[in-house]
N, C-alpha and C positions, 0 to 999 in steps of 0.2 A: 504494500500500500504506500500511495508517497500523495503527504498529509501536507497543506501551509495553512498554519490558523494564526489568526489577524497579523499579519504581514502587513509592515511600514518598511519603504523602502525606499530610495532614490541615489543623489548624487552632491546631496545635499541638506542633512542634517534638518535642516529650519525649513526646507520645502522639498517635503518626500510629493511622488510622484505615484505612490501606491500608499493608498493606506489604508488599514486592516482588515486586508484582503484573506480570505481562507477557501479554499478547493482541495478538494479529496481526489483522488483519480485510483481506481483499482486496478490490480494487475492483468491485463489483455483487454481493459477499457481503454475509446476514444471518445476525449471531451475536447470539446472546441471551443476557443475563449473568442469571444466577438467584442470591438470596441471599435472606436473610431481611432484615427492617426493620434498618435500622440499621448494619449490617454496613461499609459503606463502599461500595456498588456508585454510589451516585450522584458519591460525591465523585473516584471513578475516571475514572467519566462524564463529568463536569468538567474533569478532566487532559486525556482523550481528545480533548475540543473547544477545548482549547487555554484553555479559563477557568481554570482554577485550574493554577497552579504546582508542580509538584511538589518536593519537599524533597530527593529524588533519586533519577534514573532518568532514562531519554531517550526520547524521543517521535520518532519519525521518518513524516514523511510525504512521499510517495513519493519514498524513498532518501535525504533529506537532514532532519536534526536539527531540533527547531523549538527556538528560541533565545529568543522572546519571546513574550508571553501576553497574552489581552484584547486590548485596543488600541494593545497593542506586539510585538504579530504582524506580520508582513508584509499588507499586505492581500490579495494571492494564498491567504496560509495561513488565516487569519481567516474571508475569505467561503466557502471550499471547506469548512465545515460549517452547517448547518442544525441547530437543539436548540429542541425540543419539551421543557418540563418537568413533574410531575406535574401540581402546583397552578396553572393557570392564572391566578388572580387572582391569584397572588404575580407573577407574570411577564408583567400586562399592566398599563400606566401607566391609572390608573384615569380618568384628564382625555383620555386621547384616544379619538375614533370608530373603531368598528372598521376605518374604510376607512385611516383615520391609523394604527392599529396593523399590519394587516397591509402598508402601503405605506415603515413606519421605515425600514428596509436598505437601501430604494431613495435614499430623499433622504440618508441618513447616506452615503453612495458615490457621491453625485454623476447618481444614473441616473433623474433626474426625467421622466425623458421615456420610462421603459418604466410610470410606474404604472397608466395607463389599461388598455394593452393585458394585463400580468400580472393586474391586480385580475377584468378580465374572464374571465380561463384560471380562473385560484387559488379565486373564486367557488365556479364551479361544480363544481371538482377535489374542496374540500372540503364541499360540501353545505349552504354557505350561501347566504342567500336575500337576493337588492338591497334589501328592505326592512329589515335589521339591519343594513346596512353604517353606517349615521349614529346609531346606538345605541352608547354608551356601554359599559362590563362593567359595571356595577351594572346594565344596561337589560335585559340577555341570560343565559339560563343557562350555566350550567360547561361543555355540553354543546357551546354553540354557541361560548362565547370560546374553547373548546378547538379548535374547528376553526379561528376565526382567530388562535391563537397557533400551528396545524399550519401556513396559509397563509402566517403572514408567515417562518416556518422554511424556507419552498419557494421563497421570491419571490426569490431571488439565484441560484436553482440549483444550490445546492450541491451535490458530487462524494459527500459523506458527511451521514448523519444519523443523530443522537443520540438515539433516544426513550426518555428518563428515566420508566418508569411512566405513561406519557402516559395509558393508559385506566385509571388506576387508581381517579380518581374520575367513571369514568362509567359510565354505564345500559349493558345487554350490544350492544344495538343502534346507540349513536352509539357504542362501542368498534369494531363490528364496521365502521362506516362508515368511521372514519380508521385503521383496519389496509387496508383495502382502499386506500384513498385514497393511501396512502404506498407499499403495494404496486403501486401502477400508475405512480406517480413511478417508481419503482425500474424497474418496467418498459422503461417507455422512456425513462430516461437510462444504466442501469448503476450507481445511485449504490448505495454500500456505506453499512450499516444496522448500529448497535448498540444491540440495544433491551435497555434496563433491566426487569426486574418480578423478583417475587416468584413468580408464577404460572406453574407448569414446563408445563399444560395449550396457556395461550397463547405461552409460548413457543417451542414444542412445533409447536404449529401454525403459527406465523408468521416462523420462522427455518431456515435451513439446517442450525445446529449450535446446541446450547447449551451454555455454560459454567457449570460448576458454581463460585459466590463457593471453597470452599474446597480447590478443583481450580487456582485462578488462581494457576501456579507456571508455571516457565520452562519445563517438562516437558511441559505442557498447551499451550503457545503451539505448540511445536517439534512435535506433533502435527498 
């Protein structure tokens, strides 16, 4: 289970951007947070994957508190999320190939010796093609590093996944490819999904339930 009860959070102490916010999400559930631009839904997002700290409120994932953030997580807590972000090029190091981007989490955890076998799954999970694997992000559209910043999200197997507006800046059809793509992850692991957009149509379609940004009270979780 991965719990946020009243969560205040931002970037600034005197004017948090979230506050006291709580959602429940169960394991091989999908909830979809709906809000307008700006609102705070990503930096929620962020608390939930253990990136950003909260100012106060408690995080609990399955029944015990998470106490440190980033990479003063536990690394049990740390890899059990997967986070997909909107802008892609923000979120991929521009110096490395995409085989080097989607294979980061393996070599940062010591698990060099699963890249071959995942690059070959992940590949074709996300609908990329052997020939853009040694391509750079300036070499590739938004479309296609979007799918290997979905793959290197998947490559640890995380129990949970964050999709921060992932298809926000894509074409209707490569959206429709990595909704599917994450939906059949989800398939055959059980993992639990908390996807960010603006868009109630695709959330609508692609979640179990959806949260309304100004419904996210203790009232709404406890439902």
């Amino acid at each position: 289970m991965l719990e946020l009860h009243d969560i205040t959070a931002g970037y600034d102490k005197d004017t948090p951007v979230v506050r006291n916010a709580t959602l429940a999400l169960a394991p091989g559930e999908s909830v979809g947070l709906l809000g307008p631009s700006g609102c705070g839904k990503s930096t929620l997002a962020r608390v939930a994957a253990l990136l950003h700290r909260p100012d106060t409120g408690t995080v609990m994932l399955d029944g015990e508190p998470v106490r440190g953030w980033r990479y003063r997580a536990p690394r049990p807590q740390r890899t059990a999320f997967g986070v997909v972000f909107q802008q892609p090029r923000l979120s991929a190091d521009p110096r490395l190939r995409l085989t080097d981007l989607i294979a980061e989490p393996l070599r940062a955890t010591g698990r060099r010796d699963e890249i071959a076998p995942r690059l070959a799954e992940l590949v074709v999970s996300v609908g990329l093609t052997p020939d853009l694997l040694g391509r750079r992000p300036h070499e590739v559209s938004d479309g296609q590093l979007q799918r290997a910043c979905l793959a290197r999200a998947l490559v640890l197997r995380p129990r949970w996944l964050i999709c921060d507006e992932m298809t926000a800046m894509l074409d209707a059809s490569t959206a429709a490819a990595l909704v599917a793509a994450v939906e059949d992850y989800r398939t055959a692991t059980g993992a639990g999904l908390l996807a960010v957009a603006h868009d109630q149509v695709l959330l609508d379609r692609w979640c179990d339930r959806t949260v309304h940004w100004e419904k996210l009270t203790a009232a709404e979780a406890g439902e």
